[in-house]
PyMOL Python script that loads the backbone (N, CA, C, O; Angstrom):
from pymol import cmd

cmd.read_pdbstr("""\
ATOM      1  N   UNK A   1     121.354  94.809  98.821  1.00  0.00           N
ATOM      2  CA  UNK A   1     120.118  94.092  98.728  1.00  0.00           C
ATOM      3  C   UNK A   1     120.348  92.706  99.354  1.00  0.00           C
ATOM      4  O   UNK A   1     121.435  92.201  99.073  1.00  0.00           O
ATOM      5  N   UNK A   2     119.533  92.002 100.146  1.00  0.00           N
ATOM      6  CA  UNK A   2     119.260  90.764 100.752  1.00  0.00           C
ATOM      7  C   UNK A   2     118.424  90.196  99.746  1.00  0.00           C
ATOM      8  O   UNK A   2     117.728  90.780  98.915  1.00  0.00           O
ATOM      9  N   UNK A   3     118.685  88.274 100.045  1.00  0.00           N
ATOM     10  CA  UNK A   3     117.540  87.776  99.811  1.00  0.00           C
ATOM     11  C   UNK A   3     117.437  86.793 100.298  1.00  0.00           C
ATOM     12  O   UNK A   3     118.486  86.302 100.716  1.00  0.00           O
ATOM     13  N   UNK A   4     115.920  85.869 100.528  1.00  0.00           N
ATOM     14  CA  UNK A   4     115.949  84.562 101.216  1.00  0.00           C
ATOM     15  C   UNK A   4     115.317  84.077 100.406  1.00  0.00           C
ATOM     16  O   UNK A   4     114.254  84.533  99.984  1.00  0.00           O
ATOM     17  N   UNK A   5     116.084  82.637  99.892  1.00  0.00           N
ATOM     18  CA  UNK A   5     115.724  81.798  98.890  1.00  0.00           C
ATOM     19  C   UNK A   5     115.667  80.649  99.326  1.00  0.00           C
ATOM     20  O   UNK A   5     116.564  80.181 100.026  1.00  0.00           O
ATOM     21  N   UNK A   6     114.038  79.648  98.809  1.00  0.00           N
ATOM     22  CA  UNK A   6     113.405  79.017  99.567  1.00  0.00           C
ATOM     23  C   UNK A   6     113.381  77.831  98.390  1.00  0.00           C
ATOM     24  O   UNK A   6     112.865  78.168  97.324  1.00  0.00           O
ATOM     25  N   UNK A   7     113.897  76.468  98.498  1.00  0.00           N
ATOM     26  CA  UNK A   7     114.031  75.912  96.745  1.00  0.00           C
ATOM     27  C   UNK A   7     113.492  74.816  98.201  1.00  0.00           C
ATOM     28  O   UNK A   7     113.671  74.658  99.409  1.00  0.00           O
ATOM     29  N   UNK A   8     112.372  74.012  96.454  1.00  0.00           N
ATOM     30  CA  UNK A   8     112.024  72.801  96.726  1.00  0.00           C
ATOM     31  C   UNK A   8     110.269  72.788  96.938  1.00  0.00           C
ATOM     32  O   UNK A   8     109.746  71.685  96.773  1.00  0.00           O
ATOM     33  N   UNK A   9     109.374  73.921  97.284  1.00  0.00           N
ATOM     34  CA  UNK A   9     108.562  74.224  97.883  1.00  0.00           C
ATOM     35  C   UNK A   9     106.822  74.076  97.286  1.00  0.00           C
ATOM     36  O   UNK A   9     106.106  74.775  96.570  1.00  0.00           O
ATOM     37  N   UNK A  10     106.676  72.984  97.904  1.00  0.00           N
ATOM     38  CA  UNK A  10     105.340  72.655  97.160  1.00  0.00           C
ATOM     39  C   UNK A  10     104.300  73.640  96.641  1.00  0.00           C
ATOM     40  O   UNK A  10     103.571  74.053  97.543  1.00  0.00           O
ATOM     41  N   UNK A  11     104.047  74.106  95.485  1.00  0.00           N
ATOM     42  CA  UNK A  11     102.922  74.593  95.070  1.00  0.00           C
ATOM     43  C   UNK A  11     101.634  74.972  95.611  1.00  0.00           C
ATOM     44  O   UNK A  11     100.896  75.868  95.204  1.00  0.00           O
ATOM     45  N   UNK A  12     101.418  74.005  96.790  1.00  0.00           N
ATOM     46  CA  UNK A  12      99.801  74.001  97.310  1.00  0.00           C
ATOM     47  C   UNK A  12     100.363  74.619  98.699  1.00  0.00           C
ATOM     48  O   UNK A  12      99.670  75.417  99.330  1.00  0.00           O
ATOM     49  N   UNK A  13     101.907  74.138  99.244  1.00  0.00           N
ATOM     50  CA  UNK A  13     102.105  75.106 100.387  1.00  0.00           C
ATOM     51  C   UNK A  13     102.170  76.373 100.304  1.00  0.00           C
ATOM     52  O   UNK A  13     102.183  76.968 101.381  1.00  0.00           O
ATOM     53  N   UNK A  14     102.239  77.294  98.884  1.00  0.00           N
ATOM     54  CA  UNK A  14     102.134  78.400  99.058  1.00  0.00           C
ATOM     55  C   UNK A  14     101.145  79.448  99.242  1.00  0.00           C
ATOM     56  O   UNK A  14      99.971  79.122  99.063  1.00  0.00           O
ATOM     57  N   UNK A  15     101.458  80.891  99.633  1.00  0.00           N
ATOM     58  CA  UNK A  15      99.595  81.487 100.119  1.00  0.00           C
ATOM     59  C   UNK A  15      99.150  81.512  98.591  1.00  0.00           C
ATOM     60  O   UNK A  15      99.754  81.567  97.519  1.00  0.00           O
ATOM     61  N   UNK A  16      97.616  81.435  99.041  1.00  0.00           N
ATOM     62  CA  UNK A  16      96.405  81.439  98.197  1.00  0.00           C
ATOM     63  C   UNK A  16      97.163  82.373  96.590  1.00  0.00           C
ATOM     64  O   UNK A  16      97.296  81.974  95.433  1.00  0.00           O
ATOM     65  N   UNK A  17      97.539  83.813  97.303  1.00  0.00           N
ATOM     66  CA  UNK A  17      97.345  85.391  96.225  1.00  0.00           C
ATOM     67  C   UNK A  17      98.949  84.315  95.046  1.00  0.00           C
ATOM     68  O   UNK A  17      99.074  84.300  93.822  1.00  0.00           O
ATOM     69  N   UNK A  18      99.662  83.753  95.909  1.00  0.00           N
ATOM     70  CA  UNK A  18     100.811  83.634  94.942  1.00  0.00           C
ATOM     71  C   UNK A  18     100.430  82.230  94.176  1.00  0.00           C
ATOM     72  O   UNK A  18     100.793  81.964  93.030  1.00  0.00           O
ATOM     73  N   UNK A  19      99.876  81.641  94.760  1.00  0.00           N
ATOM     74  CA  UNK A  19      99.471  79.907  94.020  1.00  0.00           C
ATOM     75  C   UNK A  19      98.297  80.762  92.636  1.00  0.00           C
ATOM     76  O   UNK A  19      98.222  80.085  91.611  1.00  0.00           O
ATOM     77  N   UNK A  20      97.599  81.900  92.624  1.00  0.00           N
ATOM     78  CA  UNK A  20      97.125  82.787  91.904  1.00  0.00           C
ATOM     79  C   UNK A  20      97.802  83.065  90.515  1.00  0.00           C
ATOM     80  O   UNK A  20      97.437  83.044  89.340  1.00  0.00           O
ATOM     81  N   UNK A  21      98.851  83.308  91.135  1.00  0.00           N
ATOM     82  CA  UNK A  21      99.652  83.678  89.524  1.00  0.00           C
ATOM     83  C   UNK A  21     100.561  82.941  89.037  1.00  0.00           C
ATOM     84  O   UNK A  21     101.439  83.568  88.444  1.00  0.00           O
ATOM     85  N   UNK A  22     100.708  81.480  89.080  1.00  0.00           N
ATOM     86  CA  UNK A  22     101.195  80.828  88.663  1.00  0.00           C
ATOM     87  C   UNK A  22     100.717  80.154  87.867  1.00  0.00           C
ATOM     88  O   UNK A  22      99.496  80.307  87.853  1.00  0.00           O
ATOM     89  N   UNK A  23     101.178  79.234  86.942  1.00  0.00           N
ATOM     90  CA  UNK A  23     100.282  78.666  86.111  1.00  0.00           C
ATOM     91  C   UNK A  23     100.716  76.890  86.386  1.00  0.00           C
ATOM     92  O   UNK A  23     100.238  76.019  85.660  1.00  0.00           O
ATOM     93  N   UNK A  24     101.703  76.559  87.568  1.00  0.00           N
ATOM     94  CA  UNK A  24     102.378  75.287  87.780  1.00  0.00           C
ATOM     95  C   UNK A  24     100.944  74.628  88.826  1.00  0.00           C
ATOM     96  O   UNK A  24     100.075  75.193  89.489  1.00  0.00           O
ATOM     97  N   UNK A  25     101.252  73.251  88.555  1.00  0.00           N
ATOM     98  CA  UNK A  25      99.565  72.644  89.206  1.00  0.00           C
ATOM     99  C   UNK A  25     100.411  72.246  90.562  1.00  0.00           C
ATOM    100  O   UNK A  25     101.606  71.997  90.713  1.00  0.00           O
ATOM    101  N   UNK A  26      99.151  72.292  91.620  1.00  0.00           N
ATOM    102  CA  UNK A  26      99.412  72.146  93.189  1.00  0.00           C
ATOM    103  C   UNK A  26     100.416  71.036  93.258  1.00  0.00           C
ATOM    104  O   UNK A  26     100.769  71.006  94.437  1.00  0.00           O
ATOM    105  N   UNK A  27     100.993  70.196  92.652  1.00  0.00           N
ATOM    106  CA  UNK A  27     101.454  69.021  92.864  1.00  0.00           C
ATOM    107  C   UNK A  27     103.305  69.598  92.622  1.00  0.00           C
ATOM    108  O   UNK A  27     104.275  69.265  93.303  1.00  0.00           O
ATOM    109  N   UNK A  28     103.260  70.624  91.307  1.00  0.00           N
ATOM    110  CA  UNK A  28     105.076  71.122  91.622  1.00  0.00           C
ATOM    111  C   UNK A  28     105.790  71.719  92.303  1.00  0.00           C
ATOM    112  O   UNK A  28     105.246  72.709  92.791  1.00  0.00           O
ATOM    113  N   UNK A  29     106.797  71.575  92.577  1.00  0.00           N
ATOM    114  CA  UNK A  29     107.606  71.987  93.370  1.00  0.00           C
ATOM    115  C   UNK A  29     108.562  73.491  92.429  1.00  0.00           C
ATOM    116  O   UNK A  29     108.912  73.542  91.250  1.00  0.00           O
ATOM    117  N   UNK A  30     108.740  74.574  93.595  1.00  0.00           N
ATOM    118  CA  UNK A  30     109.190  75.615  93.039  1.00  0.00           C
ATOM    119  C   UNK A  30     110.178  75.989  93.962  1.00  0.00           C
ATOM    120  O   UNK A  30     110.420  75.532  95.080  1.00  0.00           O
ATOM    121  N   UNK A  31     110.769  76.989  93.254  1.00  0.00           N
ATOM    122  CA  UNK A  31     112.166  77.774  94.204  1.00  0.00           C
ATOM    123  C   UNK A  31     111.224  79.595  94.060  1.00  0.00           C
ATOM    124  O   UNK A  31     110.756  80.363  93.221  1.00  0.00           O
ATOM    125  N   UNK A  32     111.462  79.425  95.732  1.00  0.00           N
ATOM    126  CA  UNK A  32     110.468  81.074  95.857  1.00  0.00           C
ATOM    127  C   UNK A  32     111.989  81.841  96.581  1.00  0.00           C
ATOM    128  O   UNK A  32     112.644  81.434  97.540  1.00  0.00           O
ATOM    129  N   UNK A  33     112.175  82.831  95.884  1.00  0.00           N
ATOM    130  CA  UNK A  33     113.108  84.013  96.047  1.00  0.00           C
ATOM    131  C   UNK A  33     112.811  85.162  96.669  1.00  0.00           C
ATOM    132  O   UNK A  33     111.895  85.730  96.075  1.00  0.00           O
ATOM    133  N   UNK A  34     113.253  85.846  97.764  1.00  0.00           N
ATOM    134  CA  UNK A  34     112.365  86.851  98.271  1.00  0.00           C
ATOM    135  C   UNK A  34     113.326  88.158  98.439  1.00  0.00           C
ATOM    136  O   UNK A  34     114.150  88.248  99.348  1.00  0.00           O
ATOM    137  N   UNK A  35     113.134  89.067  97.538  1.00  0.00           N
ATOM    138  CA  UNK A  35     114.350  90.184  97.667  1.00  0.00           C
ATOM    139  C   UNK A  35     113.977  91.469  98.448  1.00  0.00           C
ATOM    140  O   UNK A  35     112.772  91.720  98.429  1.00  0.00           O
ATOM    141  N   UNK A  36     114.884  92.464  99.233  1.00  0.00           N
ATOM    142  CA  UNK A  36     114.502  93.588  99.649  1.00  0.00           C
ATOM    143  C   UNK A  36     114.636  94.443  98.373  1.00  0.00           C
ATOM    144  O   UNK A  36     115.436  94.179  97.475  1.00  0.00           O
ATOM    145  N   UNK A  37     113.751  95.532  98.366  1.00  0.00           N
ATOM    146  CA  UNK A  37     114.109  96.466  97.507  1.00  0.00           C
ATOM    147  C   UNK A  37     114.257  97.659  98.040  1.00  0.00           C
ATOM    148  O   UNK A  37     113.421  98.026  98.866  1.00  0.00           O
ATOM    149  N   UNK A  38     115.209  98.408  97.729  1.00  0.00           N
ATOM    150  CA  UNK A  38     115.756  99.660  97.765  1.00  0.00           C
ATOM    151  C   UNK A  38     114.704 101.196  97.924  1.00  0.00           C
ATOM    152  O   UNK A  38     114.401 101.745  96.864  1.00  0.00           O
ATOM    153  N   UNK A  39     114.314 101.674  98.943  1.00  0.00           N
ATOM    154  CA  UNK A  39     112.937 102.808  98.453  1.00  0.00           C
ATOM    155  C   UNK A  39     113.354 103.676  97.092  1.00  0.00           C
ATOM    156  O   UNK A  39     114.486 103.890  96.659  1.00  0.00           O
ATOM    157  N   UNK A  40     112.721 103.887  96.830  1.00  0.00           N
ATOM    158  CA  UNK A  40     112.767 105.031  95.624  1.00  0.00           C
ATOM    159  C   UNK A  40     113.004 106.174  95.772  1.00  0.00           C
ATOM    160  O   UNK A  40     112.082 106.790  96.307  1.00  0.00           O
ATOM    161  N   UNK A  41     114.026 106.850  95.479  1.00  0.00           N
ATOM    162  CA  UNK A  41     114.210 108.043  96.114  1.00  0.00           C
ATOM    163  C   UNK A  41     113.634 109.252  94.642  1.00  0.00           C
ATOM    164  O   UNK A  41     113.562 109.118  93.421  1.00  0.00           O
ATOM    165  N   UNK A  42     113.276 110.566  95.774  1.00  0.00           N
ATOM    166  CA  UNK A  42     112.674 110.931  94.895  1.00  0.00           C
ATOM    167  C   UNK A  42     113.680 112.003  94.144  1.00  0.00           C
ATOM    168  O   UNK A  42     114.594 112.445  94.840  1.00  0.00           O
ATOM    169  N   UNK A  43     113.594 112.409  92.914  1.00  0.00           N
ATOM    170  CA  UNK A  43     114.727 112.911  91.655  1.00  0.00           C
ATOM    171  C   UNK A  43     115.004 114.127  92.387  1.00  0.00           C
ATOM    172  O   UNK A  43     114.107 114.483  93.151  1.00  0.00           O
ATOM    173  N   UNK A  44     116.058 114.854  92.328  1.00  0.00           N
ATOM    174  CA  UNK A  44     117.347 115.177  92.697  1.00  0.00           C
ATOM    175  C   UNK A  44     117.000 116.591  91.809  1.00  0.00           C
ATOM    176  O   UNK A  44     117.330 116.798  90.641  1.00  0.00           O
ATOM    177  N   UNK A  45     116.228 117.515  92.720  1.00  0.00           N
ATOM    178  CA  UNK A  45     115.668 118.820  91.734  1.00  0.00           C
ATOM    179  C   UNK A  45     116.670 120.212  91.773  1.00  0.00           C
ATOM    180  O   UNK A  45     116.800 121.210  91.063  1.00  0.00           O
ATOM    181  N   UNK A  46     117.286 119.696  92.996  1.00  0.00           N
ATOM    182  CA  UNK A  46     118.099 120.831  93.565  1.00  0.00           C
ATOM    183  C   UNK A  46     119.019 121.623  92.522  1.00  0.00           C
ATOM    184  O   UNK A  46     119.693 122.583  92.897  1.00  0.00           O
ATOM    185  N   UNK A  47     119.016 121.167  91.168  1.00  0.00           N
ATOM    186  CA  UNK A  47     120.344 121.290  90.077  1.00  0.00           C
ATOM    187  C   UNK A  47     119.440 122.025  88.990  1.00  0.00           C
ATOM    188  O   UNK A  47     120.022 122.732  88.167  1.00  0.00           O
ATOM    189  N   UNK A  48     117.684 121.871  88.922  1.00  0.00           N
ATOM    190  CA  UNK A  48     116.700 122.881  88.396  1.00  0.00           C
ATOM    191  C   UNK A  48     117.332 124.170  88.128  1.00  0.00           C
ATOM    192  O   UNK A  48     117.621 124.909  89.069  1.00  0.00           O
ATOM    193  N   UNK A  49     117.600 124.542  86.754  1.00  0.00           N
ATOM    194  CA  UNK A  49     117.739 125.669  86.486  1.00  0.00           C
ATOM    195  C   UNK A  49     116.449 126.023  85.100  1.00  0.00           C
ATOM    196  O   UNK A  49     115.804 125.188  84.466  1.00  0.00           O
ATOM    197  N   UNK A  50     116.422 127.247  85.000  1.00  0.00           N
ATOM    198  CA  UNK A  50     115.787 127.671  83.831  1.00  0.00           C
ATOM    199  C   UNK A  50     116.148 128.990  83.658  1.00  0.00           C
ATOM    200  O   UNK A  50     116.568 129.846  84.437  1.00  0.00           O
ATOM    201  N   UNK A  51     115.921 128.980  82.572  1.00  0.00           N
ATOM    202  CA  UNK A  51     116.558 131.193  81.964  1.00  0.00           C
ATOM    203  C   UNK A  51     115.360 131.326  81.530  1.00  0.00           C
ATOM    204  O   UNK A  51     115.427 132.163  80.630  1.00  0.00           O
ATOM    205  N   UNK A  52     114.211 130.950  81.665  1.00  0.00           N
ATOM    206  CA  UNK A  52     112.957 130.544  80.920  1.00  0.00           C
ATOM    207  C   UNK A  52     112.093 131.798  81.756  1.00  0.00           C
ATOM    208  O   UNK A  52     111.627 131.464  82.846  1.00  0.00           O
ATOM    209  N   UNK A  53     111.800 133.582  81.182  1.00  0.00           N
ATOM    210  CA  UNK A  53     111.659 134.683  82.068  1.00  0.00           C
ATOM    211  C   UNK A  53     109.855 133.619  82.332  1.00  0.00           C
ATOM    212  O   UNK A  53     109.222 133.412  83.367  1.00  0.00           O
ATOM    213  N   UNK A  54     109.581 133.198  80.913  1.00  0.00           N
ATOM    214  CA  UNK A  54     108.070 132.764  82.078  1.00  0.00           C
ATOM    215  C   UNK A  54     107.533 131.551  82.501  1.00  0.00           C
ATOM    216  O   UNK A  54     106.415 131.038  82.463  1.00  0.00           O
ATOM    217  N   UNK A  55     108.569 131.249  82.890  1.00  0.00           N
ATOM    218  CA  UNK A  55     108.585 130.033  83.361  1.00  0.00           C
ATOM    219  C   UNK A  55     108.228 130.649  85.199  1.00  0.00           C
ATOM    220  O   UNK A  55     108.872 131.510  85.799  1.00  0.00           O
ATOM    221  N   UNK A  56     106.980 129.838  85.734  1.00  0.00           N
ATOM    222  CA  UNK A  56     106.528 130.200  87.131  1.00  0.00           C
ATOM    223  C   UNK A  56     105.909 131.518  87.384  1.00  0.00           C
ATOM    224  O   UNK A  56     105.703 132.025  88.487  1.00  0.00           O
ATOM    225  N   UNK A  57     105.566 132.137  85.909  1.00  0.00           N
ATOM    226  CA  UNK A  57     104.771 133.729  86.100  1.00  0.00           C
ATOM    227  C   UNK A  57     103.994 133.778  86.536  1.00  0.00           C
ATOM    228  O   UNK A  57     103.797 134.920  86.950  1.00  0.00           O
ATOM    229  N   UNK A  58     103.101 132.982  86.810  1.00  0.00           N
ATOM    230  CA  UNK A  58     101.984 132.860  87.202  1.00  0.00           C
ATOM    231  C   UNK A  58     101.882 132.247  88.928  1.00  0.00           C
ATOM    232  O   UNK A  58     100.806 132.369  89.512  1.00  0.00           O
ATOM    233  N   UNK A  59     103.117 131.583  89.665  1.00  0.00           N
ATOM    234  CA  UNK A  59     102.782 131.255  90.550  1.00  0.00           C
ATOM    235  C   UNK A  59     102.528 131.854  92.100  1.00  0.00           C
ATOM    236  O   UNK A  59     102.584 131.269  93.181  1.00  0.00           O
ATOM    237  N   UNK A  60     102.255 133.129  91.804  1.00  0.00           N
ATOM    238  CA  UNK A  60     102.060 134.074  92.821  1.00  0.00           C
ATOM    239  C   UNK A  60     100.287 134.649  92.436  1.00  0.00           C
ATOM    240  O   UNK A  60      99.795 135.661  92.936  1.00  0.00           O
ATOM    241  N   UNK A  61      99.647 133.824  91.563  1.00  0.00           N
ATOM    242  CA  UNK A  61      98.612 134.319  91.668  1.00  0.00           C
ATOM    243  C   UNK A  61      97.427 133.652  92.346  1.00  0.00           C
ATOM    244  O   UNK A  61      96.952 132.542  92.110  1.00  0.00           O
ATOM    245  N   UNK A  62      97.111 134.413  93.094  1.00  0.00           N
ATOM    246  CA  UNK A  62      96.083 134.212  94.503  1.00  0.00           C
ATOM    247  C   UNK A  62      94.825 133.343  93.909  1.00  0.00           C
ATOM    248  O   UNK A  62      94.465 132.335  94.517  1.00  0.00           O
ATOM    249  N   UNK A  63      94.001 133.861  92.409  1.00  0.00           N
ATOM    250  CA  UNK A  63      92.771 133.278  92.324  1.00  0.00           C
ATOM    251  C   UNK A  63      93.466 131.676  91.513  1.00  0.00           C
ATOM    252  O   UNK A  63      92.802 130.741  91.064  1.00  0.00           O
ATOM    253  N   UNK A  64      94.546 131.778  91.539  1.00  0.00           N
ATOM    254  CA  UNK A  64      94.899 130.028  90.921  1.00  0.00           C
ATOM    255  C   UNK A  64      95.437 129.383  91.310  1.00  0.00           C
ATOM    256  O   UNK A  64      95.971 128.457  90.699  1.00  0.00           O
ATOM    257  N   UNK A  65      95.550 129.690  92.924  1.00  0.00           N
ATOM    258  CA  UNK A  65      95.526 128.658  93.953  1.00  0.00           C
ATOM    259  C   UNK A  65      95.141 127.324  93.616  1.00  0.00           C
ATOM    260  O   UNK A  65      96.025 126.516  93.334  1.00  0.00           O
ATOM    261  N   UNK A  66      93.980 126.998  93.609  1.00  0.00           N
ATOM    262  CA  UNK A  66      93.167 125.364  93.119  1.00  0.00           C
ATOM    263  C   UNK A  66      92.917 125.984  91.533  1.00  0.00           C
ATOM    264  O   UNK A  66      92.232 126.888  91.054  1.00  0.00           O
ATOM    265  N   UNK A  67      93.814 125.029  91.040  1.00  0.00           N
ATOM    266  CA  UNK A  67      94.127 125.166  89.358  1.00  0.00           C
ATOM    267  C   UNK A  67      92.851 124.419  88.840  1.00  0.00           C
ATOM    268  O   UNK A  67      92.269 124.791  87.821  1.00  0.00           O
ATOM    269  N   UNK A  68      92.593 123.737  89.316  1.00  0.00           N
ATOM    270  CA  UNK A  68      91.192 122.666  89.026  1.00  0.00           C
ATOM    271  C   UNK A  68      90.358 123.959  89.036  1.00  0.00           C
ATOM    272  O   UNK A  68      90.317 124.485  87.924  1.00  0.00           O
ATOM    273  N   UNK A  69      89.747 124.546  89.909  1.00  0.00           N
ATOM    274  CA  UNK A  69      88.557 125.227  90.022  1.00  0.00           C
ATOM    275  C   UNK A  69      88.489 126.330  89.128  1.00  0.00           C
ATOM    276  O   UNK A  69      87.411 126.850  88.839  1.00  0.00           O
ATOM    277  N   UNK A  70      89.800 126.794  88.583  1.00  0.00           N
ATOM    278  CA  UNK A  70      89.882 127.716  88.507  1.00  0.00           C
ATOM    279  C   UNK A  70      89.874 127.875  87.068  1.00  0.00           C
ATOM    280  O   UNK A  70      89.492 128.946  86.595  1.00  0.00           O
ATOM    281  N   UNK A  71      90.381 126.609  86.067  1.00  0.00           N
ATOM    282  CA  UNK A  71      90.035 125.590  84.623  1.00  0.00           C
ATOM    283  C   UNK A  71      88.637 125.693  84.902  1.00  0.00           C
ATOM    284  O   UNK A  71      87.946 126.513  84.299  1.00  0.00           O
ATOM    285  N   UNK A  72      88.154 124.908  85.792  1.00  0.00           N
ATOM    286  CA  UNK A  72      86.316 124.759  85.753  1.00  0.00           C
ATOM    287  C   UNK A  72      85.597 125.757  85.347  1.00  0.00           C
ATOM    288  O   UNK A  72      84.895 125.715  84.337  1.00  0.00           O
ATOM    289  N   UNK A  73      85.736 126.950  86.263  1.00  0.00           N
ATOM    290  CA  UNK A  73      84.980 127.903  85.957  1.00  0.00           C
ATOM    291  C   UNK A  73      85.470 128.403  84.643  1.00  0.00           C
ATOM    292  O   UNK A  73      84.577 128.781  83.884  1.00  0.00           O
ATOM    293  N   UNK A  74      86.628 128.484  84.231  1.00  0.00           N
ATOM    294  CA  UNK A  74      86.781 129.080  82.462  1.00  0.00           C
ATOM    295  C   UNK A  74      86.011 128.355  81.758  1.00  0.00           C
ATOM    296  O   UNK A  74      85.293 128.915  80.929  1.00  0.00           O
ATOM    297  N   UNK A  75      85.974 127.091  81.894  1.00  0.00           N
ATOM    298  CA  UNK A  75      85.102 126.229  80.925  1.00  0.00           C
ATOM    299  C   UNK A  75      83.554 126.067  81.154  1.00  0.00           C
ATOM    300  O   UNK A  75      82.822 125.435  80.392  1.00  0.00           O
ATOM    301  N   UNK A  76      83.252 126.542  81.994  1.00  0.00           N
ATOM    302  CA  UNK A  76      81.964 126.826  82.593  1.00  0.00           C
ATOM    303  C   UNK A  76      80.707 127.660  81.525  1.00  0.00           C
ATOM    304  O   UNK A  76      79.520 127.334  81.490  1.00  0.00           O
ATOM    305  N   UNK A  77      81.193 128.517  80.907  1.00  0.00           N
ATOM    306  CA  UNK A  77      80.788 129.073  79.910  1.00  0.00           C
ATOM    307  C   UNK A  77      80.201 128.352  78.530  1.00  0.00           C
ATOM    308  O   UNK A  77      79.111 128.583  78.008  1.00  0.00           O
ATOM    309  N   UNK A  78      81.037 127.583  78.160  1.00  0.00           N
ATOM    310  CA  UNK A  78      81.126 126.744  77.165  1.00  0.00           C
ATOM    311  C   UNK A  78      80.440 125.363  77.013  1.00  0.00           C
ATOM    312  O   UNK A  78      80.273 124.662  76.015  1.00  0.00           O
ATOM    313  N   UNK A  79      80.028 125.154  78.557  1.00  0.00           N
ATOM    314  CA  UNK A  79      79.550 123.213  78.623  1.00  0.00           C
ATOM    315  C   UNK A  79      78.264 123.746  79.473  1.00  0.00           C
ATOM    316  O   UNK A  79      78.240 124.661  80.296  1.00  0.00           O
ATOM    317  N   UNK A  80      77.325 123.001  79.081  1.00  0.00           N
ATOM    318  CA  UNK A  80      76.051 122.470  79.403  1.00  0.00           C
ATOM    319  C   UNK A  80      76.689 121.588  80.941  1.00  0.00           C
ATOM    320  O   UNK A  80      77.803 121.107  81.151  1.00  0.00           O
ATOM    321  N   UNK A  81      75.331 121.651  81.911  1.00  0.00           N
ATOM    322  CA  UNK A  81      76.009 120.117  82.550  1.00  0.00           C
ATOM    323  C   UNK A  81      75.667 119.446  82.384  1.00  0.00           C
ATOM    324  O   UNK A  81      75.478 118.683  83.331  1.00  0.00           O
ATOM    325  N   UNK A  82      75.226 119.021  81.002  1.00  0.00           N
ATOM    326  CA  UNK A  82      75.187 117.525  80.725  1.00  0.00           C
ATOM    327  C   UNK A  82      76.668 117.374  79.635  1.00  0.00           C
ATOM    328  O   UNK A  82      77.023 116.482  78.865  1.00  0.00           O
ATOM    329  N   UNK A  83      77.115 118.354  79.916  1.00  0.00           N
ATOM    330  CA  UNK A  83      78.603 117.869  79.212  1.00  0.00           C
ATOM    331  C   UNK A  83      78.674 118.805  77.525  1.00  0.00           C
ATOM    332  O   UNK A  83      79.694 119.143  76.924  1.00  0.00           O
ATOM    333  N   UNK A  84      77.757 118.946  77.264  1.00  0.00           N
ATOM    334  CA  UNK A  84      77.161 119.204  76.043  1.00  0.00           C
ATOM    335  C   UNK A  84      77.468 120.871  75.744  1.00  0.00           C
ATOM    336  O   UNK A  84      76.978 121.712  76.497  1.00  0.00           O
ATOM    337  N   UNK A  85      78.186 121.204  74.762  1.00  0.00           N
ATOM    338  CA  UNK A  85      79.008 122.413  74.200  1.00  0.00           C
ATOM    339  C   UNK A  85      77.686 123.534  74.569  1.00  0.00           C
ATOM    340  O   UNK A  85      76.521 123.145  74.498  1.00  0.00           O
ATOM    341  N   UNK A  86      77.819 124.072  74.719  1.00  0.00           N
ATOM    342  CA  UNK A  86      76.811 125.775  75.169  1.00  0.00           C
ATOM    343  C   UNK A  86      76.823 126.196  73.304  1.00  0.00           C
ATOM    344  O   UNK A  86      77.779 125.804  72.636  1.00  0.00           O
ATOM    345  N   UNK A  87      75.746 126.957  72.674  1.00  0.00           N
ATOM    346  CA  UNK A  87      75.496 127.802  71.502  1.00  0.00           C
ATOM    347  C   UNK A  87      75.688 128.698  71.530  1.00  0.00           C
ATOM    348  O   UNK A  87      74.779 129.404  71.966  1.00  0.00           O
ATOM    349  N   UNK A  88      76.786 129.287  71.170  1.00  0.00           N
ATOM    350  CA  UNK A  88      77.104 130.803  70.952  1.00  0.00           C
ATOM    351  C   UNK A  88      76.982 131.480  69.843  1.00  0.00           C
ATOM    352  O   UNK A  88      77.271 132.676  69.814  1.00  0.00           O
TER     353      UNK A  88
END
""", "prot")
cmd.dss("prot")
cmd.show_as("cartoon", "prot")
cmd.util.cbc("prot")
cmd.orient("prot")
């Protein structure tokens, strides 16, 4: 990690968004620190195991492709569209 550190730096010289979240008045002087950060890498799945027989039973099925639509219409039965439970 790098950083460039900037000490001494008037309050009112800084941009608008950062003089924003400070609560020091235009007249103090601050030390502004500026670090790289590292990307985020994403978690490390490759080591995924499960003995779990139904675990993914379902992911070969064609009509639950779009899981959204496919919730909707089950609940479709049941709700008004005004949101409002159906009388059975």
């Amino acid at each position: 990690m790098s950083a460039v550190i900037i000490e001494h730096v008037d309050v009112a010289d800084l941009p608008e968004t950062w003089r924003a979240k400070l609560t020091a008045p235009a007249t103090a002087r601050v030390t502004v620190r500026i670090e790289t950060e590292e990307p985020a890498s994403a978690p490390d799945t490759s080591g995924f195991v499960t003995s779990d027989p139904a675990f993914g039973i379902w992911r070969d099925r064609e009509d639950m492709a779009d899981v959204a639509d496919y919730v909707r219409k089950l609940r479709a039965p049941r709700y008004q569209r005004d949101g409002s439970r159906s009388k059975d």
